[in-house]
N, C-alpha and C positions, 0 to 999 in steps of 0.2 A: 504494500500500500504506500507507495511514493507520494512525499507532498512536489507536484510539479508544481514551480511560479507559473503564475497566469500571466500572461502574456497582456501587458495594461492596454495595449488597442484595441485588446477582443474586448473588454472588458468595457461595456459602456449603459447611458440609463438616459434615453432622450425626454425632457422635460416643457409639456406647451402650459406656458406661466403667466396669468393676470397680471402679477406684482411684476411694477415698475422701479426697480433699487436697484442700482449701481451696486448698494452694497451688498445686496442676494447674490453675488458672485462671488464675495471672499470664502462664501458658507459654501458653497459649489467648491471653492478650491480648495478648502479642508479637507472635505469629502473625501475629491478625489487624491488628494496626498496621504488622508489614512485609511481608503479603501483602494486604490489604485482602479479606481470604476472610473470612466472618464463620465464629465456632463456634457449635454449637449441641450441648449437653451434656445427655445422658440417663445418669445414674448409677443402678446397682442394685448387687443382690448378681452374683456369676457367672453362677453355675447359672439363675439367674430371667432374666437378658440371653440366655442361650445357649438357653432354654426361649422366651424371645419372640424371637427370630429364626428357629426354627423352626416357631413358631405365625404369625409374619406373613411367612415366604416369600417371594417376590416383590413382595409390597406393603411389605414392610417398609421404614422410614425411613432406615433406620443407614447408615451412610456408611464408616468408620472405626471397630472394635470393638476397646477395649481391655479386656485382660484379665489378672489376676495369678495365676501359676503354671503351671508345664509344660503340666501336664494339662488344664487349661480350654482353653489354646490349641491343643494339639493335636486336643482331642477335637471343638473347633470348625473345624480343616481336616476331619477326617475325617469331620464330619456333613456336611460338601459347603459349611459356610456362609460360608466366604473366598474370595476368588479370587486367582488367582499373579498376583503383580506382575514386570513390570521394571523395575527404577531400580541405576542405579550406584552411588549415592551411599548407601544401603541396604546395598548388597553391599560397599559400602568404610568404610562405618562401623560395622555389627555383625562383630562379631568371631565365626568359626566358632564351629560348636557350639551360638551362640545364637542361630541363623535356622535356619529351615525351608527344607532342600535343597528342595523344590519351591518354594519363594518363594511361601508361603501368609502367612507372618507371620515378624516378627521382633522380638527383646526390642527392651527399652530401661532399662530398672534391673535390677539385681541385688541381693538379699538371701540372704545368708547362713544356713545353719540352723544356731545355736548352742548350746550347755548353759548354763543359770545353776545356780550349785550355791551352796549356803552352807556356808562353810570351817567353819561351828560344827557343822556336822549330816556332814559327811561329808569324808574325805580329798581335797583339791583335786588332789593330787600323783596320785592314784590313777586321774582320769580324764582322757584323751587323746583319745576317740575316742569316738562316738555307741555300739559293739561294747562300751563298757565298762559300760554302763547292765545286760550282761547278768549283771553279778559277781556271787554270792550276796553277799557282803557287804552288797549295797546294798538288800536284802531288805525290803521297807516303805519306801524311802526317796527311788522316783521318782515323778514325776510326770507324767503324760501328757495331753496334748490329744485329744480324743476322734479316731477311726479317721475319721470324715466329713473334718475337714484336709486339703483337697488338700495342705500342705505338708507332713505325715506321709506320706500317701499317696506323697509324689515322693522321701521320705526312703529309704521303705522300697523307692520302682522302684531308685532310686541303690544302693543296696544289693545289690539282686540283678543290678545291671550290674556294682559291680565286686566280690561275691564271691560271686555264683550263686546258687541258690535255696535249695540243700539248708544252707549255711553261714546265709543270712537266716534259714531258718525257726527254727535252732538260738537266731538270736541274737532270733527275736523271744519266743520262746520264754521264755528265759529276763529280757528286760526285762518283759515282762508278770508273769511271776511275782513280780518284785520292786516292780511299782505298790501304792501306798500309798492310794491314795485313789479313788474313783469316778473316773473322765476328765472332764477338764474342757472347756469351752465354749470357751476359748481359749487365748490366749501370755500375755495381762497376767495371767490369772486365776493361771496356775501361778508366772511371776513376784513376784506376793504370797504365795502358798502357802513357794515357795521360801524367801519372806525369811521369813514367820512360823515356818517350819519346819515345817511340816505335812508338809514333805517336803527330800530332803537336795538330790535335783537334776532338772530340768527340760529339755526341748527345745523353743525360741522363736526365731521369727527375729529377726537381730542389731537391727533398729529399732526393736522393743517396750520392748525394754530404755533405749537410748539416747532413745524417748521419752518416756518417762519421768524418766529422769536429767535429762535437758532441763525436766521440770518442765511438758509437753505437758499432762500428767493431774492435775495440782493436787498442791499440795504433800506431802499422804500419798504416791500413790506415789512421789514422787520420795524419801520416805525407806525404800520400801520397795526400790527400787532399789538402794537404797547399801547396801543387805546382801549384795549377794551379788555374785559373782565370775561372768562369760562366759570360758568358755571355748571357743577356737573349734581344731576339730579339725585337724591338717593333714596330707593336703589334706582343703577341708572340701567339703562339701553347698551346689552353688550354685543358688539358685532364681531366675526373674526374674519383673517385670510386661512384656506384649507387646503387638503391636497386630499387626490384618492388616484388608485393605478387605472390606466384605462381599460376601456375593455379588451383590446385587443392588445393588449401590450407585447411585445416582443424581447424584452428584456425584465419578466418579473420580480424576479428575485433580487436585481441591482438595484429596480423601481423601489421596494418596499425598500432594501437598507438606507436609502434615500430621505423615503417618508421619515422611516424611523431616526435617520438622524438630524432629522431637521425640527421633529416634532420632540425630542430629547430638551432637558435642561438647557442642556448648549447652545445645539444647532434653535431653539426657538427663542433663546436669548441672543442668536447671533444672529436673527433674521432683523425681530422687533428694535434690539438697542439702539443701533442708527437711524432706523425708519422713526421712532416715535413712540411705535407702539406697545402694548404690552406681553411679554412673553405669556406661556398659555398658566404658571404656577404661581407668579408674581408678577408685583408689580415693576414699571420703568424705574432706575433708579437715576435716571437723568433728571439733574435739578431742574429744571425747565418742566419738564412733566410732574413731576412732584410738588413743583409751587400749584400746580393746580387741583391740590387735596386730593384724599384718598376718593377712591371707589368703590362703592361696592354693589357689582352686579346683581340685577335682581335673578329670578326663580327661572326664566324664560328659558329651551333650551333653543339651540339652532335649528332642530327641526322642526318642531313649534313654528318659527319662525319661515321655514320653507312651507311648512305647510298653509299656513295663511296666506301665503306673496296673491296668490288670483286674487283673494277676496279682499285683500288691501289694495290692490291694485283698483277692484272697481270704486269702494267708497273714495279711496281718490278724486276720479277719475267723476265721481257724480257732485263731491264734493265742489268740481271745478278747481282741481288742483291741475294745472296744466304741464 
């Protein structure tokens, strides 16, 4: 029973990945330095990864598809295009709630859905809770990222998980009535709106902000950051990035040592710590993240959250959230 060295060019695990980080390549080069597995990195948007895995089927290349937020992941079990894993070390390193009871996929960062508000446009003390955006008070004075958001989208499933449909529609109800401005394209865009005042307060996830403060996006926003105050609700809105092997995978077994070292201590402290985010056991220990108080996640799991995405999408969607 000879141990032969593997031969490191046979040896590889092709990756089609939502996450947009520079830094998800240093954790790629670990990998492959202390598994001699090579990576091979195809990045896009979601929806365009999840649209080409169903257009290339069984010829498909993908090995390992990562993806960010509930609902892509889930909606990616349920088009058939993962397949169930076993591994232990999976199941002992995500924490309930954020694996797929079939063992189709499992997180690996967590990001937070938070408020920035500017304390000059609106009472800071007056909001607690995402349900507050529905006050008359705030009448002209929120700002929203357009309904497409799958993080909007998994706000509003979160929502109707823990206070029902008929209480959601009331509250979307009334935060639409109080948008100030057309929806916006994203989390930075309403972040600057927030500070210029165009509007009193926003919902962004917790790393838009902190990249920014960090000075990620050039020195303007970093001052448009510093106008305004995150507040994070408690308990808040937890969302993550995920990963699961595809279905047709051609390199399984590379694929899972992969997951599995990415979803580890480490490798999901080595994804989250420059992006912002939180790894899957702890919290960020970056000052910048930490000046904006602890967390702590409510009860919601992520499938929960996939499971809802249609019927958040239509109270959206009737709401006139456009």
């Amino acid at each position: 029973n000879l141990n032969i060295p593997v031969n490191s060019t046979q040896r590889e695990v092709k990756v089609y990945s939502g996450r947009h980080y520079n830094t998800d390549r240093e954790v790629y080069k670990r990998f492959a330095k202390e598994t001699g597995i090579k990576v091979r990195l195809i990045e896009a948007a979601g929806i365009s990864l999840i649209e080409r895995l169903k257009r290339e089927g069984n010829n498909s290349q993908a090995d390992l598809i990562l993806l960010v937020d509930a609902a892509r992941i889930t909606n990616a079990a349920k088009a058939g295009l993962l397949q169930s894993i076993n591994s232990t070390s999976l199941e002992n390193d995500v924490p309930d709630g954020l694996k797929d009871p079939q063992k189709n996929w499992y997180a690996l960062t967590r990001r937070v859905r938070v408020m920035v508000v500017n304390p000059k446009v609106v009472d800071v003390n007056k909001i607690k809770d995402y349900t507050d955006l529905a006050d008359p008070s705030l009448k002209g004075k929120v700002c929203l990222r357009n309904r497409k958001s799958p993080y909007n989208q998994s706000l509003v499933a979160n929502q109707i998980v823990n206070k029902g449909e008929m209480e959601t529609k009331a509250w979307l109800s009334g935060m639409i009535s109080n948008v100030s401005k057309p929806f916006f394209p994203g989390d930075i865009s309403i972040i600057r709106a927030v500070s210029k005042r165009k509007c009193g307060v926003g919902i962004v996830n917790h790393y838009y902000v902190a990249r920014m403060l960090a000075g990620v996006n050039g020195r303007r926003d970093t001052l448009y950051a510093k106008k305004v105050s995150v507040l994070t609700p408690k308990p808040a809105h937890v969302n993550i990035s995920a990963g699961g092997i595809a279905k047709y995978a051609n390199n399984t077994s590379e694929a899972i040592k992969l997951l599995e070292f990415l979803a580890s201590p480490k490798g999901s402290k080595g994804l989250a710590a420059p992006t912002f985010e939180h790894p899957l056991k702890e919290v960020n220990q970056n000052e910048i993240v930490k000046s904006f108080g602890e967390f702590k996640p409510d009860k919601v799991t992520i499938k929960d959250l996939g499971d809802n995405n249609s019927l958040a999408i239509k109270l959206m969607k009737d709401a006139g959230w456009n």
